[in-house]
TORNUDREN-686379 format. One record per residue (C-alpha): x, z, y; residue in three letters. Coordinates in pm, whole numbers, padded with zeros to 5 digits, always signed. Each point is the difference from the previous one (the first is absolute). Last residue first. Layout:
XZYala
...
***
This chain:
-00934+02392-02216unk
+00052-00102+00338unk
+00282+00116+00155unk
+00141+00276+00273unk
+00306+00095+00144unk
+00076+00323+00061unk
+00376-00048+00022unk
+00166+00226-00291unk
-00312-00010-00245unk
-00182-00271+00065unk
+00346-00226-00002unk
+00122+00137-00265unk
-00319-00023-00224unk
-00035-00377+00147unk
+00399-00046-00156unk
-00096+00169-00312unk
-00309-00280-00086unk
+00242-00247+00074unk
+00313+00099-00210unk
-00267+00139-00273unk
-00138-00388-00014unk
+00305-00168+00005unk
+00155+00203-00286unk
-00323-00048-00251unk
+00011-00381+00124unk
+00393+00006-00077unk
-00085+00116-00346unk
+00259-00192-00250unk
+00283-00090+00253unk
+00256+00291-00009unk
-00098+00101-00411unk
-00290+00193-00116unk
-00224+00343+00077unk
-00051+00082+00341unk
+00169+00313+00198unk
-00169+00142+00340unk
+00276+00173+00259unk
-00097+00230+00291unk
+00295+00147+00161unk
+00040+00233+00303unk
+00353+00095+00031unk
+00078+00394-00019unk
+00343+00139+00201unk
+00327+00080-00138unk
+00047-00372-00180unk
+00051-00030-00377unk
-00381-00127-00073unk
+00025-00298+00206unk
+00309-00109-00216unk
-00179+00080-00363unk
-00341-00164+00150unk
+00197-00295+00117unk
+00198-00026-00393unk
-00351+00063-00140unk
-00194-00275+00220unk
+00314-00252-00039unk
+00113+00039-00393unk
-00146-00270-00139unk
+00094-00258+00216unk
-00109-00364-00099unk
-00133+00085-00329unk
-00284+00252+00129unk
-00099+00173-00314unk
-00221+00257+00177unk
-00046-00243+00308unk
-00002+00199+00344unk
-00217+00083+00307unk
+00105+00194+00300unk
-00084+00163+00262unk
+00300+00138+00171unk
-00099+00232+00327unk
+00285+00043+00279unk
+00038+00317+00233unk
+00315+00186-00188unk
+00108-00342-00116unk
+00366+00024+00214unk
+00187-00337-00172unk
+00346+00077-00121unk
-00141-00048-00344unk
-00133-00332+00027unk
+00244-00147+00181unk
+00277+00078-00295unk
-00220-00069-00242unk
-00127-00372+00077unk
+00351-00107+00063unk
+00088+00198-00322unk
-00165-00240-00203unk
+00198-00271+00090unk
+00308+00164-00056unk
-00100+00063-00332unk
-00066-00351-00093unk
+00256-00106+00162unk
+00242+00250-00219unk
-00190-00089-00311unk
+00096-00370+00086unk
-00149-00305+00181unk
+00230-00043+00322unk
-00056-00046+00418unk
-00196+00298+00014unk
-00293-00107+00199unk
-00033-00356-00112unk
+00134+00022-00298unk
-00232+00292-00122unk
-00314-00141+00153unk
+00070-00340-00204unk
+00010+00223-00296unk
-00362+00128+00088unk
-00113-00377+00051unk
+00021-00004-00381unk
-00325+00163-00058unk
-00147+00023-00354unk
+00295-00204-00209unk
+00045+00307-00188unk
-00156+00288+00139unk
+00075+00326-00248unk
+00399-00114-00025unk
+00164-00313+00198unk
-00221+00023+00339unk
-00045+00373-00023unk
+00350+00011+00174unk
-00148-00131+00307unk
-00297+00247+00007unk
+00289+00231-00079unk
+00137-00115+00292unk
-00307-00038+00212unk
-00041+00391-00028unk
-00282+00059+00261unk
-00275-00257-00169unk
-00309+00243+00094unk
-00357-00162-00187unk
-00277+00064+00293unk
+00160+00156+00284unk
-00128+00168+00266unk
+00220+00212+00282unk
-00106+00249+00258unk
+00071+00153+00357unk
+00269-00189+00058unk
+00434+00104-00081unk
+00095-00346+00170unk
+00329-00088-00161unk
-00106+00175-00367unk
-00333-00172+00077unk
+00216-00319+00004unk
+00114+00029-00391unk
-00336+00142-00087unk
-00207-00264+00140unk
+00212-00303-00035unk
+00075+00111-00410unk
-00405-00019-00019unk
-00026-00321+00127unk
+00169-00091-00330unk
-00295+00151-00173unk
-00256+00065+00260unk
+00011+00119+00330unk
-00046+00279+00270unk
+00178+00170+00317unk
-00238+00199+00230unk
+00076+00086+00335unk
-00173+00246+00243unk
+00246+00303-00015unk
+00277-00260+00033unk
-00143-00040+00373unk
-00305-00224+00152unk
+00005-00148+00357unk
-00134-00378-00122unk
+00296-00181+00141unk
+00286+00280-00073unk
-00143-00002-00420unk
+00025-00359-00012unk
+00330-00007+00195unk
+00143+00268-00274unk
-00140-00214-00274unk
+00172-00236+00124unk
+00344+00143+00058unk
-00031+00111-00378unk
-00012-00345-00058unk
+00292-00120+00190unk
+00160+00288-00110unk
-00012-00123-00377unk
+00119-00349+00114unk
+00337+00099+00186unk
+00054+00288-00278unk
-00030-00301-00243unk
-00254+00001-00264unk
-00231+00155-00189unk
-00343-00092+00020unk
-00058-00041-00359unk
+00147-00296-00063unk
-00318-00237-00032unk
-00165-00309-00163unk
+00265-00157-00127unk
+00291+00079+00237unk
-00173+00080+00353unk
-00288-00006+00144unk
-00052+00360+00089unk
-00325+00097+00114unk
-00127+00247+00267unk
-00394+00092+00117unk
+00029+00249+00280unk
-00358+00148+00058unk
-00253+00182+00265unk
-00268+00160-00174unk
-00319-00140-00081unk
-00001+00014-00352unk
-00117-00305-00104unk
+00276-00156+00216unk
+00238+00159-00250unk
-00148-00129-00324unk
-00080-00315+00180unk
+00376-00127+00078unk
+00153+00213-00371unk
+00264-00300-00014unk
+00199-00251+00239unk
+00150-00324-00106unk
+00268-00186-00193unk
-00121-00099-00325unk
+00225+00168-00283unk
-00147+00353+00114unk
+00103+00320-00143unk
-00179+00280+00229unk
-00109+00037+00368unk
+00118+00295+00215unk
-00284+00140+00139unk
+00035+00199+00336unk
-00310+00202+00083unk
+00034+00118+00411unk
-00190+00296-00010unk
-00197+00097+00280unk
-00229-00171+00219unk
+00088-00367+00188unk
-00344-00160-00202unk
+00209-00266-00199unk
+00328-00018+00150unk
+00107-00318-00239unk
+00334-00052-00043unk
+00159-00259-00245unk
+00377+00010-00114unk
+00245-00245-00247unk
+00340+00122-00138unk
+00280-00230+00085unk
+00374-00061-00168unk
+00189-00262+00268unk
+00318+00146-00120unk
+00029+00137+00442unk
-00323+00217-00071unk
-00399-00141+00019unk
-00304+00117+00134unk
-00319-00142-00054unk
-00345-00033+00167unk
-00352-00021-00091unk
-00243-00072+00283unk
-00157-00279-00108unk
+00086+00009-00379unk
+00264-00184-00210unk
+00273+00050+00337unk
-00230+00053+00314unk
-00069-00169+00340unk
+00290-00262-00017unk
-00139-00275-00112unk
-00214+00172-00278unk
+00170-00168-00258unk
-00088-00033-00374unk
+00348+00158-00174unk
+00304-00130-00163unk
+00256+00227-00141unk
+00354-00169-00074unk
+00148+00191-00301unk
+00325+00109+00044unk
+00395-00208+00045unk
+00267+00197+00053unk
+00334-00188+00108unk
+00370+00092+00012unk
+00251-00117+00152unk
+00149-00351+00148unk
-00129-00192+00271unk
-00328-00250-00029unk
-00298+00034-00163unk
-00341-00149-00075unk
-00305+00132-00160unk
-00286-00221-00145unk
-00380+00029+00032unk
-00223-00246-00080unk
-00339-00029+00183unk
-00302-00201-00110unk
-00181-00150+00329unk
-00344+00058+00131unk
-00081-00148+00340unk
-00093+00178+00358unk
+00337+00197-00005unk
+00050+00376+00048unk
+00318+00121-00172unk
+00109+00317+00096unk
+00350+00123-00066unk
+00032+00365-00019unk
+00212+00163+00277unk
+00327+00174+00078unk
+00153-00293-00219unk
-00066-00242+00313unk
+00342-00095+00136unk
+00175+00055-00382unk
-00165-00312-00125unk
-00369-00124-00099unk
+00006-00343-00036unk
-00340-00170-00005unk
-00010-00383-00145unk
-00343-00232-00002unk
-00111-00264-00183unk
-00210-00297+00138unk
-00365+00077-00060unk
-00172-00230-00234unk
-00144+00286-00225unk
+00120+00306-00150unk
+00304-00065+00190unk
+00338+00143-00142unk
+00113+00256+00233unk
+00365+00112-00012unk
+00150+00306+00138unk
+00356+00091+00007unk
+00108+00365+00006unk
+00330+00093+00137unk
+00354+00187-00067unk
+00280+00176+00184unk
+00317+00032-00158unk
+00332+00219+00068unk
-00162+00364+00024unk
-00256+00004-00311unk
-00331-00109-00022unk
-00304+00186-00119unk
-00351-00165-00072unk
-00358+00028-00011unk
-00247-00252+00130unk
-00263+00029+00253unk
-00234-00344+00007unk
-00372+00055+00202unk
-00222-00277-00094unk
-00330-00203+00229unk
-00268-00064-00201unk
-00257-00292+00044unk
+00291-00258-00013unk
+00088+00184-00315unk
+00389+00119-00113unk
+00003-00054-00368unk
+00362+00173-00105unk
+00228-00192-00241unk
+00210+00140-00315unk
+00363-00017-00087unk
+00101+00189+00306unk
+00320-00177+00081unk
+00371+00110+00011unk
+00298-00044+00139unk
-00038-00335+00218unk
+00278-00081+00244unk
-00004+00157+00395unk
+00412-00150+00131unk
+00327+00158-00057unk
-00046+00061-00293unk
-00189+00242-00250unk
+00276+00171-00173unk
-00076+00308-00268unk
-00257+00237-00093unk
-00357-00014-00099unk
-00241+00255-00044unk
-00333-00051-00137unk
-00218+00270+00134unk
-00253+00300-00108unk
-00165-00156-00294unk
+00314+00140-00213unk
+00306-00025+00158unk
+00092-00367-00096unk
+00328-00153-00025unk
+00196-00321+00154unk
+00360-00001+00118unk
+00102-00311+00131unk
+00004-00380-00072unk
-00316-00109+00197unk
-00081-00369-00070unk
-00287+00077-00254unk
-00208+00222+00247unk
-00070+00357-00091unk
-00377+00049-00152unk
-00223+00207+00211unk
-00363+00065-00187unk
+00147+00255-00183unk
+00051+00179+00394unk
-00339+00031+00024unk
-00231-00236+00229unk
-00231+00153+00164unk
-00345+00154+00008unk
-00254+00083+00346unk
-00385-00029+00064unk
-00188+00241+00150unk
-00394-00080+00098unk
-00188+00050+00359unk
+00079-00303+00192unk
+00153-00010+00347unk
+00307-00253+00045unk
-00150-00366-00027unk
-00324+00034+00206unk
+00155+00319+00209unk
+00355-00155+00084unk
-00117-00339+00098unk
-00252+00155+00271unk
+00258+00211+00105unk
+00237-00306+00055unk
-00261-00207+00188unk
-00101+00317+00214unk
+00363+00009+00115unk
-00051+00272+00295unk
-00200+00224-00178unk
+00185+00291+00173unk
-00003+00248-00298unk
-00096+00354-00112unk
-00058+00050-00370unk
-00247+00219-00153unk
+00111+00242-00253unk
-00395+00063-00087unk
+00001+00397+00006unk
+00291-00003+00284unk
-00260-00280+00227unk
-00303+00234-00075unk
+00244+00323+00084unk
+00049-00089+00360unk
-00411-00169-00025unk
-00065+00349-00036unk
+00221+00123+00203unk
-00130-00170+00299unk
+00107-00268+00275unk
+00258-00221-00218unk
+00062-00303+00271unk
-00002-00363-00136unk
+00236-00172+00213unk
+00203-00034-00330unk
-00238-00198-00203unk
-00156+00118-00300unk
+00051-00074-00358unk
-00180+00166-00281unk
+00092-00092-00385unk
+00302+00231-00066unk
-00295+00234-00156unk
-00304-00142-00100unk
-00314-00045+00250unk
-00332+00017-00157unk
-00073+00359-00021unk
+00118+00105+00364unk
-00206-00306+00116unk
-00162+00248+00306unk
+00356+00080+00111unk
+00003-00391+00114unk
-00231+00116+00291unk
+00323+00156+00226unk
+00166-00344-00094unk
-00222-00203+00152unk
+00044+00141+00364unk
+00361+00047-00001unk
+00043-00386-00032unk
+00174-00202-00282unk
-00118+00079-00307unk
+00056-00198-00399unk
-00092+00108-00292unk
***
């Protein structure tokens, strides 16, 4: 929606149910009079503007604003080093395919993602890929659009001058896109998956309004933040294994009226956990911090939650943030045993979990292993919990992490003060009631919020 004079916005306050947040633009002469319509515009996360290229706006909302998520990529066993390159050439895992030797003078081919992305004329394509490079060579992504139709084809290069930000493609035809690396220099080269998303043009990255931070590797977790009715908590829900790219748990936290932080993590297969570098991790924690500054609310009034793998964000960061309460369906804490698991009660069962290793530790071994699961540890027990509920729900037989809700309890229970813990146990393995888990998770996050902030729902 769309305002540009003081007078029509005061009566927009009337479409309170119709208008979606991210969704309301107004135009900077437009003076805020009362604080209702003050905390209309915060509700709504309207957007002040100028309107001064009507044309452009008017492109942006018919081809930029629609209401689904759609994001994947292209893993790194999709790359396949080029023929002519006579270096080093390995694999580490689905995290990269590093390469390591001369490149030349000049950009030459190293490797090629072996298959095509559609990119429609209807749809216009965010590109981020992954990648390290080493001091001595400097690399680029070429582009090339094979026409659907009769359109002539087309070339993007996307080079070291725009690496700060996705490349958007936005054409009026449909072309098939191959994607091939080039190099030059000599060093080393690490070559991730290349995530492609349905572009909002710059208004929001998978959803309008959802955002991303991103550290110096070019490793990103995903963000969405709705301030639902302003009131006390904020509900942060860290979403679970996901191969497509996207956010998770959107209506279970809008249903409950609170103001929420959705967050994802798109990397490796379909997740790392949310671990990552100290850059990245206080990038997040920074936003949580803004989210909490913008709607006036302190640690008292924060609530960490997830599921599965979204559980490991929730406890890791709630030993960072020390809120009022955390909920967890199915706790994965010890990702090295989860790791370890792999080649004993778990065969086959979730292979990602040795790309986690690698990529955090550098090594699989007993000692990475170890190491691994003494990140989680060591934050977790310097954490003050004196004020923090757990809620948690847990898998009998879970064969991911078996020991997580007993080893917690054990480490909670050791402290000189009482933590608040109400745990519910299910009969089977990680995955075999996730409704049973989903449903306790939701029906325990309305008790909590009834309970410690009045807040009311229909039965």
């Amino acid at each position: 929606m769309l305002v540009d004079t003081a007078e029509y916005l005061e009566y927009v306050t009337i479409l309170e149910q119709k208008i979606q947040v991210y969704r309301l633009f107004y135009h900077e002469r437009c003076q805020i009079t009362t604080k209702t319509l003050e905390r209309f515009l915060l509700r709504k996360k309207a957007v002040k503007t100028n309107f001064e290229n009507p044309e452009q706006m008017l492109h942006i909302f018919s081809r930029g604003f629609f209401s689904k998520q759609n994001g994947t990529k292209l893993s790194v066993n999709h790359l396949v080093a080029a023929p002519s390159f006579e270096g080093q050439v390995s694999y580490e895992g689905t995290n990269y395919l590093r390469l390591c030797g001369r490149y030349g003078e000049d950009y030459q081919t190293i490797a090629t993602y072996q298959h095509n992305v559609f990119l429609s004329g209807e749809m216009p394509l965010d590109l981020w890929p992954e990648f390290r490079v080493s001091e001595g060579c400097s690399i680029r992504y070429v582009v090339k659009g094979f026409p659907a139709g009769n359109s002539p084809m087309q070339e993007w290069i996307y080079d070291e001058t725009s690496f700060d930000r996705s490349l958007t493609l936005d054409v009026n035809d449909s072309y098939y896109l191959s994607i091939s690396i080039q190099a030059k220099g000599q060093g080393i080269v690490k070559l991730g998956p290349c995530h492609y998303r349905d572009s909002h043009l710059g208004y929001g990255d998978l959803l309008v309004g959802g955002k991303r931070i991103s550290d110096k590797n070019r490793e990103e977790l995903i963000y969405f933040f709705h301030p639902g009715d302003l009131k006390p908590p904020l509900n942060i829900y860290f979403s679970g294994y996901r191969p497509a790219e996207g956010f998770e748990g959107y209506w279970m936290m809008n249903n409950l009226g609170s103001p929420f932080l959705l967050v994802g993590d798109p990397r490796s297969e379909g997740g790392a956990f949310y671990l990552g570098s100290e850059e990245l991790e206080q990038k997040l924690l920074q936003v949580i911090h803004n989210c909490l500054d913008e709607l006036g609310f302190t640690k008292e009034q924060l609530t960490l939650s997830g599921l599965s793998m979204g559980t490991f964000g929730a406890l890791y960061y709630s030993s960072k943030l020390e809120p009022h309460a955390v909920i967890v369906g199915k706790p994965l804490v010890n990702l090295g045993d989860m790791a370890e698991n792999e080649s004993t009660i778990r065969p086959g069962g979730f292979p990602t979990s040795l790309d986690l290793v690698y990529r955090t530790i550098g090594e699989l071994s007993s000692e990475a292993t170890a190491q691994l699961n003494e990140r989680f540890w060591t934050a977790f027990e310097s954490a003050d919990f004196s004020r923090t509920k757990f809620i948690i729900s847990f898998m009998y037989q879970d064969d991911y992490d078996m020991s997580a809700y007993p080893d917690m309890l054990d480490e909670l229970g050791q402290r000189d003060y009482r933590v608040s813990v109400i745990s519910k146990g299910l009969t089977g393995r990680h995955n075999d009631d996730t409704q049973g888990i989903v449903e306790w998770f939701f029906n325990q996050y309305k008790t909590l919020l009834m309970n410690s902030f009045e807040r009311e729902f229909k039965s």
